[in-house]
PyMOL Python script that loads the backbone (N, CA, C, O; Angstrom):
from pymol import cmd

cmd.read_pdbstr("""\
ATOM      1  N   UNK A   1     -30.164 -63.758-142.664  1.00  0.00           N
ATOM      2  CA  UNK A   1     -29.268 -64.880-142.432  1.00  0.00           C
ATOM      3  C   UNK A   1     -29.874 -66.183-142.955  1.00  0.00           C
ATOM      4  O   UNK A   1     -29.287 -67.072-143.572  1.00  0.00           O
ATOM      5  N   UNK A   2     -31.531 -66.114-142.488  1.00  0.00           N
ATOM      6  CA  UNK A   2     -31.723 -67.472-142.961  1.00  0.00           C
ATOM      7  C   UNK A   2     -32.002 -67.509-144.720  1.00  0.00           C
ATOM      8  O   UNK A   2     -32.192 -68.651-145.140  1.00  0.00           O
ATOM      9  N   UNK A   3     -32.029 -66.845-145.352  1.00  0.00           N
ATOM     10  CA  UNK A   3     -32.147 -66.846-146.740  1.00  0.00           C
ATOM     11  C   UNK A   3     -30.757 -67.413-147.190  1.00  0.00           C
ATOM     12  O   UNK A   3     -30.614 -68.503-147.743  1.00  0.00           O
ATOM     13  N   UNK A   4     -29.731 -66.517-146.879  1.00  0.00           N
ATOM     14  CA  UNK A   4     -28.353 -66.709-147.371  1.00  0.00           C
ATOM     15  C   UNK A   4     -28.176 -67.907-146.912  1.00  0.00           C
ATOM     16  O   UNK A   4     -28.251 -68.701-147.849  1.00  0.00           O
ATOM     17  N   UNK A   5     -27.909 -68.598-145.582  1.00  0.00           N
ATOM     18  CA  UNK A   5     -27.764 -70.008-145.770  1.00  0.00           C
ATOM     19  C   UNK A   5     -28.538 -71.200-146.325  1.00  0.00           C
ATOM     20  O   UNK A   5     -28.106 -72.337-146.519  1.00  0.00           O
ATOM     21  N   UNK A   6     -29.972 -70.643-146.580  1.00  0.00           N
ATOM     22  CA  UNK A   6     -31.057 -71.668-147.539  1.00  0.00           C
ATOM     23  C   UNK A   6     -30.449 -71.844-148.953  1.00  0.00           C
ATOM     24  O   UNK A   6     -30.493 -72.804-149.722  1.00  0.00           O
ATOM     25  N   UNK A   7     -29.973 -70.846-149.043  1.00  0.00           N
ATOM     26  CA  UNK A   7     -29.901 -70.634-150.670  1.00  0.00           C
ATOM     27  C   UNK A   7     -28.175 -70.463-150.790  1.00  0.00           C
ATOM     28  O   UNK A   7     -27.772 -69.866-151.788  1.00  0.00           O
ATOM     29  N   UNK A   8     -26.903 -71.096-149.556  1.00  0.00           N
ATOM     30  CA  UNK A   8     -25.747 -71.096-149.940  1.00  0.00           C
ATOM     31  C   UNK A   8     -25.411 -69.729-150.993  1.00  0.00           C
ATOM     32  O   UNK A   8     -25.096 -69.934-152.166  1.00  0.00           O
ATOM     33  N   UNK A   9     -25.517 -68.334-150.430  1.00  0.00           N
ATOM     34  CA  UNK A   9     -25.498 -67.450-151.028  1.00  0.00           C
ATOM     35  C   UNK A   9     -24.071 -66.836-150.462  1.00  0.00           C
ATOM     36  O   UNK A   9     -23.777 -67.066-149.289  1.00  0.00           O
ATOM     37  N   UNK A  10     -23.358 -66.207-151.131  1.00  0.00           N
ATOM     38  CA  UNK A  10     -21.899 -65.972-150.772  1.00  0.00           C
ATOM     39  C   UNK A  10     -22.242 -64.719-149.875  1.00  0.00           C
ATOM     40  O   UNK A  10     -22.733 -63.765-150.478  1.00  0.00           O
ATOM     41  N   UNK A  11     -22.022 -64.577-148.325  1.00  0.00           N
ATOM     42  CA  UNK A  11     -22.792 -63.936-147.543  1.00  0.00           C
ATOM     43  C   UNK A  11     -22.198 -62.484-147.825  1.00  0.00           C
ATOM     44  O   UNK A  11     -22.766 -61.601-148.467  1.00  0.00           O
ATOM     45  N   UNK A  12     -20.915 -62.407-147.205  1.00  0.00           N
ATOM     46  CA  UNK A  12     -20.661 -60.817-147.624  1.00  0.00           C
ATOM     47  C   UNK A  12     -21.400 -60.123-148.939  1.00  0.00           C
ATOM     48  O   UNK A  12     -22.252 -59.280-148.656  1.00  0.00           O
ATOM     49  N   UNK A  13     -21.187 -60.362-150.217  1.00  0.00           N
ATOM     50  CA  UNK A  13     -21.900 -60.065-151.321  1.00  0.00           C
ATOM     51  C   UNK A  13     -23.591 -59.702-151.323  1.00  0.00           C
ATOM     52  O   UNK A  13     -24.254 -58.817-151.865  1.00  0.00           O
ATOM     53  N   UNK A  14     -23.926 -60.864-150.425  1.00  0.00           N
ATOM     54  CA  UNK A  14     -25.893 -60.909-150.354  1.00  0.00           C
ATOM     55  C   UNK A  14     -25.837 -59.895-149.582  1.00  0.00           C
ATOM     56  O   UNK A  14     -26.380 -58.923-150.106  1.00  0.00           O
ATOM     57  N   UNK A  15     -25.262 -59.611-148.176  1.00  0.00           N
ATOM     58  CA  UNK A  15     -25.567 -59.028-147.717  1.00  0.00           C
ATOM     59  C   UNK A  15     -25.019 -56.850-148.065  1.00  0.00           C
ATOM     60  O   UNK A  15     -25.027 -55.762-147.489  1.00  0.00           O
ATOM     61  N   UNK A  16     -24.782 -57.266-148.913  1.00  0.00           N
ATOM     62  CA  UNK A  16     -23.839 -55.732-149.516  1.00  0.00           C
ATOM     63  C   UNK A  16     -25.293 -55.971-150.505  1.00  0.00           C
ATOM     64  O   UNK A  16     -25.816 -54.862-150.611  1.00  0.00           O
ATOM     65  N   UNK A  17     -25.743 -56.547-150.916  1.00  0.00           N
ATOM     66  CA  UNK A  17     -26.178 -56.507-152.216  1.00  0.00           C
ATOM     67  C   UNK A  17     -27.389 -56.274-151.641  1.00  0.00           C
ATOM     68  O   UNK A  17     -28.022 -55.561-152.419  1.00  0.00           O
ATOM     69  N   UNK A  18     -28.315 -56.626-150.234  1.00  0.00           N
ATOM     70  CA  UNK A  18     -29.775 -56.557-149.942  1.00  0.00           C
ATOM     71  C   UNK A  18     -29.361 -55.477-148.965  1.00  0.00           C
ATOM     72  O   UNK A  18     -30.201 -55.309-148.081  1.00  0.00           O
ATOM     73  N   UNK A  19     -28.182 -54.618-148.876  1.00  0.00           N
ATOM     74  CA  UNK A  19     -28.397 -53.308-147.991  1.00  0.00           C
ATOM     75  C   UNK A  19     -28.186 -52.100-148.883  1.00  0.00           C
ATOM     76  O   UNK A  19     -28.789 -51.058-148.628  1.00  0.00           O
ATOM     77  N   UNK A  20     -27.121 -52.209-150.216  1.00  0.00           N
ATOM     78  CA  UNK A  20     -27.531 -51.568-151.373  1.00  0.00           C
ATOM     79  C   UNK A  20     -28.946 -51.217-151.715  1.00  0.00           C
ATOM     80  O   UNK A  20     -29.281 -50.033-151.748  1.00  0.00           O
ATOM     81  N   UNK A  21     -29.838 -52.229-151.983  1.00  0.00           N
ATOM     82  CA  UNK A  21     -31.245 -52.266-152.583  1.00  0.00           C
ATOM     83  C   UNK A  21     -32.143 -51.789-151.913  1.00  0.00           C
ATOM     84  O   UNK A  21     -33.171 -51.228-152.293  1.00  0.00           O
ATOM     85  N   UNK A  22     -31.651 -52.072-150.537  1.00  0.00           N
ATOM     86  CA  UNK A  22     -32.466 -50.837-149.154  1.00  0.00           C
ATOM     87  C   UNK A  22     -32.433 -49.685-148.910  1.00  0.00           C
ATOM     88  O   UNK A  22     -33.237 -49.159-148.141  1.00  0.00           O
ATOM     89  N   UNK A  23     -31.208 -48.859-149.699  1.00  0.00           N
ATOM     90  CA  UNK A  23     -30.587 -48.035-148.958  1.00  0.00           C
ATOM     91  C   UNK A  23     -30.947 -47.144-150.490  1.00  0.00           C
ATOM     92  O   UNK A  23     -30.904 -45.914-150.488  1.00  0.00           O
ATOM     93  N   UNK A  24     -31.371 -48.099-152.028  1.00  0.00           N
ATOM     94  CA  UNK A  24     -31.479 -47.522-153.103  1.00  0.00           C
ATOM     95  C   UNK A  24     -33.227 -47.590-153.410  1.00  0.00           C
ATOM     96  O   UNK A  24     -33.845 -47.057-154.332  1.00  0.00           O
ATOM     97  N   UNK A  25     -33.603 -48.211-152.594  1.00  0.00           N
ATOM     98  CA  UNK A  25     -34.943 -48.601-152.547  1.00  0.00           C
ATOM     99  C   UNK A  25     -35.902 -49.585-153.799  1.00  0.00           C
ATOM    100  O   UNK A  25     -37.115 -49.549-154.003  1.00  0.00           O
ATOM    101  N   UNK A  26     -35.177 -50.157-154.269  1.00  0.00           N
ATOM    102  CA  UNK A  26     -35.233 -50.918-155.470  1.00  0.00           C
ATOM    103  C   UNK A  26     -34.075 -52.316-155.581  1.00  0.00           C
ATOM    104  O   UNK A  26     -32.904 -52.032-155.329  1.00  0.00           O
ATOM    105  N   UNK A  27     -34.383 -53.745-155.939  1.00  0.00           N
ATOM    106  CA  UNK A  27     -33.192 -54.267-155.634  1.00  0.00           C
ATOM    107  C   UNK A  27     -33.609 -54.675-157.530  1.00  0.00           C
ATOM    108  O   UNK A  27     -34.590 -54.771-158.268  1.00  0.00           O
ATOM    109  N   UNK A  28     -32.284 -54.786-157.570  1.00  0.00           N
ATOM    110  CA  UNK A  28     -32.074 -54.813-159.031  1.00  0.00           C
ATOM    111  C   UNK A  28     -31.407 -56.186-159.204  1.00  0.00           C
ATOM    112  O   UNK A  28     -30.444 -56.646-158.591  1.00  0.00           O
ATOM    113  N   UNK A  29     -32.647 -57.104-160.851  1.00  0.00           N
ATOM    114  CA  UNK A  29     -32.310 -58.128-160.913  1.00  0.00           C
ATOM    115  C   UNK A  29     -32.301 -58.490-161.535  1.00  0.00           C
ATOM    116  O   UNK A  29     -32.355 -59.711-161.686  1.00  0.00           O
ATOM    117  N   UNK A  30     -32.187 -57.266-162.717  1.00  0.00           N
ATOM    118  CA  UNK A  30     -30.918 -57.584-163.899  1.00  0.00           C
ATOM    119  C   UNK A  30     -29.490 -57.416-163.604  1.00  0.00           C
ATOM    120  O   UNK A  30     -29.069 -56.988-162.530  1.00  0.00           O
ATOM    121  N   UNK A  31     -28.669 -57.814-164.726  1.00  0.00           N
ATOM    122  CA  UNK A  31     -27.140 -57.206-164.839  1.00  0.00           C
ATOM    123  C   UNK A  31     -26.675 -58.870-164.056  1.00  0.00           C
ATOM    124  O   UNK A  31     -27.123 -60.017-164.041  1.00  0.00           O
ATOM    125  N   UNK A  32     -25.547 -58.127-163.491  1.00  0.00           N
ATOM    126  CA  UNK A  32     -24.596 -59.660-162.945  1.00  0.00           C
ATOM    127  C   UNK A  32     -24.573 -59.271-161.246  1.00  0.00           C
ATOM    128  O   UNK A  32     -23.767 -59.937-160.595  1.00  0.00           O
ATOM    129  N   UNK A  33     -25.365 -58.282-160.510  1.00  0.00           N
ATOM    130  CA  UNK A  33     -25.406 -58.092-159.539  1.00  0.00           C
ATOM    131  C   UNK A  33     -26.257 -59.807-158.622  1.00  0.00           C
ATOM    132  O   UNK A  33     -26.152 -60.292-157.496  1.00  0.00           O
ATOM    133  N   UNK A  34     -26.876 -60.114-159.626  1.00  0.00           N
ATOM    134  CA  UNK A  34     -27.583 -61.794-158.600  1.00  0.00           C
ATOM    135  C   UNK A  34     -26.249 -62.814-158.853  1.00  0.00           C
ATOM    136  O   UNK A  34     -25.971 -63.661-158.004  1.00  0.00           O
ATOM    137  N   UNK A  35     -25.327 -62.635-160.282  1.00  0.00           N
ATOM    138  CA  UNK A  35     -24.882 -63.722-160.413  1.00  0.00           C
ATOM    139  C   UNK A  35     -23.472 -63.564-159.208  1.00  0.00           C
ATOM    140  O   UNK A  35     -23.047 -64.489-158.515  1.00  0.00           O
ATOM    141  N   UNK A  36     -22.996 -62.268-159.222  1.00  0.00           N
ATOM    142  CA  UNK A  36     -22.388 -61.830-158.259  1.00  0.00           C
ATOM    143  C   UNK A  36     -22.674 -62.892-156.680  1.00  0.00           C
ATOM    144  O   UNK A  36     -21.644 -63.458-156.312  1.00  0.00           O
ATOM    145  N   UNK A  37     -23.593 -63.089-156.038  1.00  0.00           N
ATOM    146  CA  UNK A  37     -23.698 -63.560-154.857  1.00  0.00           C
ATOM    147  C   UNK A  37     -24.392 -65.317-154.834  1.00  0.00           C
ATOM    148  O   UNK A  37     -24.632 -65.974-153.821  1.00  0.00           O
ATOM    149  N   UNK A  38     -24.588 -65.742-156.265  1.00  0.00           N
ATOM    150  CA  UNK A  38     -24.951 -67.056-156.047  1.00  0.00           C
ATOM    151  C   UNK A  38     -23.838 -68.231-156.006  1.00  0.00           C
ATOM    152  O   UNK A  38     -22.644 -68.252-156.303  1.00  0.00           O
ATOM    153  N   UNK A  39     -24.463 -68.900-155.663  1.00  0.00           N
ATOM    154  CA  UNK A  39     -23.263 -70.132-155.340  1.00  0.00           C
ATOM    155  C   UNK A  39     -23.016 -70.522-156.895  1.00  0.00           C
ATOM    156  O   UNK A  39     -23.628 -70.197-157.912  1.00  0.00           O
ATOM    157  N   UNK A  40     -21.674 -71.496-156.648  1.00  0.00           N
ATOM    158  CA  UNK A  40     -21.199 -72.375-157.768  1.00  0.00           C
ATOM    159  C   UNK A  40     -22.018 -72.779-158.569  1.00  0.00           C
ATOM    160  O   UNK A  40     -21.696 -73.965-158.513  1.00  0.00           O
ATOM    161  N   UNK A  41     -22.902 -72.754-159.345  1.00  0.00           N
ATOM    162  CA  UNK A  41     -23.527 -73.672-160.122  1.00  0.00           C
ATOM    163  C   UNK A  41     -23.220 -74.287-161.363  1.00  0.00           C
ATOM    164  O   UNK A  41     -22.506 -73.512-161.998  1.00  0.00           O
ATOM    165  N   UNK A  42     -23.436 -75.319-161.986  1.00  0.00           N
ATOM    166  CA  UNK A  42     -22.849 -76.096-163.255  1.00  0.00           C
ATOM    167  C   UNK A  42     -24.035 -75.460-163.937  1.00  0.00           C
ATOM    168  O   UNK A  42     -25.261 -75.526-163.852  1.00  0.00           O
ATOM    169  N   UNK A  43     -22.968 -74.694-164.783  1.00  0.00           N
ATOM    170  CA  UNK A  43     -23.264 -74.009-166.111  1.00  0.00           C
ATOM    171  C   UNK A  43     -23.364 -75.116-167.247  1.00  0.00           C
ATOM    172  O   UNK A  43     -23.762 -74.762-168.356  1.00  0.00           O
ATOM    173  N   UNK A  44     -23.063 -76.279-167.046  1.00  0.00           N
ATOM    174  CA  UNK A  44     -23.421 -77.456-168.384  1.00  0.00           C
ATOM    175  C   UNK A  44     -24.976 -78.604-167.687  1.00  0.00           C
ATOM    176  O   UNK A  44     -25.349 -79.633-168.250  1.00  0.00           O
ATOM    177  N   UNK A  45     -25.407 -78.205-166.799  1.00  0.00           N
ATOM    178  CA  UNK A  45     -26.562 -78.430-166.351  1.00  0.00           C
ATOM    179  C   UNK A  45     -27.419 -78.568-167.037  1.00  0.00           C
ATOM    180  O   UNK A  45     -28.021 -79.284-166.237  1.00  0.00           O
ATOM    181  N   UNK A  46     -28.136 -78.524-167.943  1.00  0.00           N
ATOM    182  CA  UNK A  46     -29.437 -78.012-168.711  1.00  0.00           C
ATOM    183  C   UNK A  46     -29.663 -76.307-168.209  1.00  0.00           C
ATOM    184  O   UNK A  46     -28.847 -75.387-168.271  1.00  0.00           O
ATOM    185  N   UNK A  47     -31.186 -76.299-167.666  1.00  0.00           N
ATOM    186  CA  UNK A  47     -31.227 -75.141-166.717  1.00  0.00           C
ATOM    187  C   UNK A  47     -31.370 -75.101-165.332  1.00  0.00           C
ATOM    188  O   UNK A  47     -32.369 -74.692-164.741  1.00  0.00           O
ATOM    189  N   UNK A  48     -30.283 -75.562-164.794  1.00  0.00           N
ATOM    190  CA  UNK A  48     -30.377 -75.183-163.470  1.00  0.00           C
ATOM    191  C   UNK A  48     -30.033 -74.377-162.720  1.00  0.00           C
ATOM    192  O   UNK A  48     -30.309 -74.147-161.543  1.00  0.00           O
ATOM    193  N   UNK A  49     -28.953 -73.610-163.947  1.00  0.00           N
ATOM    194  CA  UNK A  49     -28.476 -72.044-162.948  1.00  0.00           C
ATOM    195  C   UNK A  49     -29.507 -71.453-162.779  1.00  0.00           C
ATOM    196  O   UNK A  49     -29.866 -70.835-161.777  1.00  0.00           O
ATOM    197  N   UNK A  50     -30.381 -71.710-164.371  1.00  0.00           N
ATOM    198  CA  UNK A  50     -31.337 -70.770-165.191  1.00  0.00           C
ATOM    199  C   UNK A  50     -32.332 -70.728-163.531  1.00  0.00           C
ATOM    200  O   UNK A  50     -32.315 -69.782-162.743  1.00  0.00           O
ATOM    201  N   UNK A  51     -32.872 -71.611-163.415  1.00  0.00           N
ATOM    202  CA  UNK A  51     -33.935 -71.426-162.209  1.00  0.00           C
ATOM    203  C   UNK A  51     -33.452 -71.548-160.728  1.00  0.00           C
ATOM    204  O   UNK A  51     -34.331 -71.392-159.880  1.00  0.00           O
ATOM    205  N   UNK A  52     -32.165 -71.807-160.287  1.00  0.00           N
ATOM    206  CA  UNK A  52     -31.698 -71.367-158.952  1.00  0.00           C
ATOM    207  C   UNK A  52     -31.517 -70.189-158.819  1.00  0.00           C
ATOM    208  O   UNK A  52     -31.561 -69.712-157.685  1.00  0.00           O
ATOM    209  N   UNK A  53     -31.188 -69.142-160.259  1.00  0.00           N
ATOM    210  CA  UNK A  53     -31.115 -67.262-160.190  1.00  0.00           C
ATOM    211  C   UNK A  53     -32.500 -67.355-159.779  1.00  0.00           C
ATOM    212  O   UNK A  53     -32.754 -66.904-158.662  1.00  0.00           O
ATOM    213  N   UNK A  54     -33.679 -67.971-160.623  1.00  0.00           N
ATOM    214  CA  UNK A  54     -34.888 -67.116-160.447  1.00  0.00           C
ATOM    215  C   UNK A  54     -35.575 -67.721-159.091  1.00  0.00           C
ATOM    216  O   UNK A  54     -36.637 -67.270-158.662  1.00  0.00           O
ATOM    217  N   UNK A  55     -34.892 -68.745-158.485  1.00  0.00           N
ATOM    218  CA  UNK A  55     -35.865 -68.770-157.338  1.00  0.00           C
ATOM    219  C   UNK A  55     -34.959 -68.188-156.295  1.00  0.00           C
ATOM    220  O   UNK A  55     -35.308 -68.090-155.118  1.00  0.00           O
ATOM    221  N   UNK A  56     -33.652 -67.757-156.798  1.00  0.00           N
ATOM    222  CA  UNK A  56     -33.316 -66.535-155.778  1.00  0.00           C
ATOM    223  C   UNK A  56     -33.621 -65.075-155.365  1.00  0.00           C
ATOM    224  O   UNK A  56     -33.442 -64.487-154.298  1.00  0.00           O
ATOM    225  N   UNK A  57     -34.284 -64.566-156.879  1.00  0.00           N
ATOM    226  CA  UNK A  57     -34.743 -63.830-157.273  1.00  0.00           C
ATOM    227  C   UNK A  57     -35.877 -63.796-156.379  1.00  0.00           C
ATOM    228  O   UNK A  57     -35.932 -62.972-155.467  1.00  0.00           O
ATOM    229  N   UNK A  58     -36.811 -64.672-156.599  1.00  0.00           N
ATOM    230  CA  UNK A  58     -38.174 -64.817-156.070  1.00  0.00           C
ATOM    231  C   UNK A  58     -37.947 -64.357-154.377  1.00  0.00           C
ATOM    232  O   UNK A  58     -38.561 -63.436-153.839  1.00  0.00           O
ATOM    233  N   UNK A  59     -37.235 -64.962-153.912  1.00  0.00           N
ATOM    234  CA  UNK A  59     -36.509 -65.340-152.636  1.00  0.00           C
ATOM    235  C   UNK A  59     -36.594 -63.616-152.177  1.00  0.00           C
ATOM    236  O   UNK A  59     -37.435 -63.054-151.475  1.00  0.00           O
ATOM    237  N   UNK A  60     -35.426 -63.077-152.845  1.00  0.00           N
ATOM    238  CA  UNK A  60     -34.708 -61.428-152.468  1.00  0.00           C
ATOM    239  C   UNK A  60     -36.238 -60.856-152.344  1.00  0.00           C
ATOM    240  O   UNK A  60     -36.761 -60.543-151.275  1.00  0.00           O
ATOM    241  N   UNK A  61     -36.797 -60.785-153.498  1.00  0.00           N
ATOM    242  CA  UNK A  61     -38.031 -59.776-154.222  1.00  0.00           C
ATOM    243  C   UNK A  61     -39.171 -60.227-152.580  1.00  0.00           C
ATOM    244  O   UNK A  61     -39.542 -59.336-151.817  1.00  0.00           O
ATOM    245  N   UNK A  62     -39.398 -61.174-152.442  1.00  0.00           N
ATOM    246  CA  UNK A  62     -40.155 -61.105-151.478  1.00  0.00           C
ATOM    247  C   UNK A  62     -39.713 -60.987-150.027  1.00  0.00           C
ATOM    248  O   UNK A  62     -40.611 -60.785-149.210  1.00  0.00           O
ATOM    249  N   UNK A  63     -38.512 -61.080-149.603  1.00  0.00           N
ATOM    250  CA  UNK A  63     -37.818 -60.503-148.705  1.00  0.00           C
ATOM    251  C   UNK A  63     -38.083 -58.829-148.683  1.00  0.00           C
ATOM    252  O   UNK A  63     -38.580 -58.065-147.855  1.00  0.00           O
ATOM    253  N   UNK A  64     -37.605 -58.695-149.769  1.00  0.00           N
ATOM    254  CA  UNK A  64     -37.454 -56.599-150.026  1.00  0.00           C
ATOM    255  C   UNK A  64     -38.867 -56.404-149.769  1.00  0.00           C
ATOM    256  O   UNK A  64     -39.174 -55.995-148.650  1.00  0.00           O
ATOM    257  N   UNK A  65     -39.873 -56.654-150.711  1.00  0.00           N
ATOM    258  CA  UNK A  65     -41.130 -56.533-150.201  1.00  0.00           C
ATOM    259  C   UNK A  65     -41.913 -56.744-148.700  1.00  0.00           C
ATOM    260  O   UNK A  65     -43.026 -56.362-148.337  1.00  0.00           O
ATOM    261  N   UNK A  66     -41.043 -57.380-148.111  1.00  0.00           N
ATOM    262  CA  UNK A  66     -41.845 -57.787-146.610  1.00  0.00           C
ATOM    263  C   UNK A  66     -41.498 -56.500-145.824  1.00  0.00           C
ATOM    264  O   UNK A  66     -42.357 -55.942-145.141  1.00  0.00           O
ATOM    265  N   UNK A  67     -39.854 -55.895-145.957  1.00  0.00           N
ATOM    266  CA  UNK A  67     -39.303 -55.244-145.105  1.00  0.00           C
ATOM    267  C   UNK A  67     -38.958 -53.745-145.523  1.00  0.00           C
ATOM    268  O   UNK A  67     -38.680 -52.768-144.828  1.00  0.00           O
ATOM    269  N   UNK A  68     -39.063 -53.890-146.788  1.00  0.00           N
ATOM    270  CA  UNK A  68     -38.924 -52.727-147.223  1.00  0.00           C
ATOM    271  C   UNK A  68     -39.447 -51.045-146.363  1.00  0.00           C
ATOM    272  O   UNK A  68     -38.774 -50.052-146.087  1.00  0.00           O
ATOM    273  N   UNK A  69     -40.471 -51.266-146.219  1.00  0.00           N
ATOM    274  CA  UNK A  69     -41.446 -50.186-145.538  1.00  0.00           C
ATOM    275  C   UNK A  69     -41.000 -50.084-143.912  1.00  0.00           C
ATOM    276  O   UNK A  69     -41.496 -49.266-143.138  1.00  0.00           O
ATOM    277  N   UNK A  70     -40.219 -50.831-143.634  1.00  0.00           N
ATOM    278  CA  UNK A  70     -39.775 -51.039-141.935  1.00  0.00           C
ATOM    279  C   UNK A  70     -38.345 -50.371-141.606  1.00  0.00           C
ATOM    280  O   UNK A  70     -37.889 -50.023-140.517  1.00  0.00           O
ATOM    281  N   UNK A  71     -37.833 -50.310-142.790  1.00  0.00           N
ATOM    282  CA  UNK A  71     -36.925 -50.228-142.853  1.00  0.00           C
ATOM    283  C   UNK A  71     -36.442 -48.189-142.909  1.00  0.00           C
ATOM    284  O   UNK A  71     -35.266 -47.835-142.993  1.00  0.00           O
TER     285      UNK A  71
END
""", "prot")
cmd.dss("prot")
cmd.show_as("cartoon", "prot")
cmd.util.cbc("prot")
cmd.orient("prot")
């Protein structure tokens, strides 16, 4: 919960998308599965989608890693 509201992540989606990756044991972060659950971002930005994916990325990847094994 607290990730998805840090990071305004479209919750149904995050949360389909980080019980997928649990349930597949790998969360996958290529393809359009991240762009799938991130918020609005201005695509005429420079790069700011570019690094709100990857510090969501960062975000998921060390989430999955904490819990993974508990799970």
């Amino acid at each position: 919960d607290k990730l998805i509201k840090e990071e305004n992540l479209k919750e149904e989606e995050a949360r389909r998308f980080i019980e997928n990756s649990f349930r597949d044991g790998l969360m996958k972060t290529t393809g359009t599965d991240i762009d799938r659950i991130m918020p609005p971002v201005s695509r005429f930005a420079s790069n700011s989608r570019t690094i709100k994916k990857q510090t969501i990325i960062d975000k998921l990847l060390a989430f999955f890693e904490k819990y993974f094994g508990l799970v």
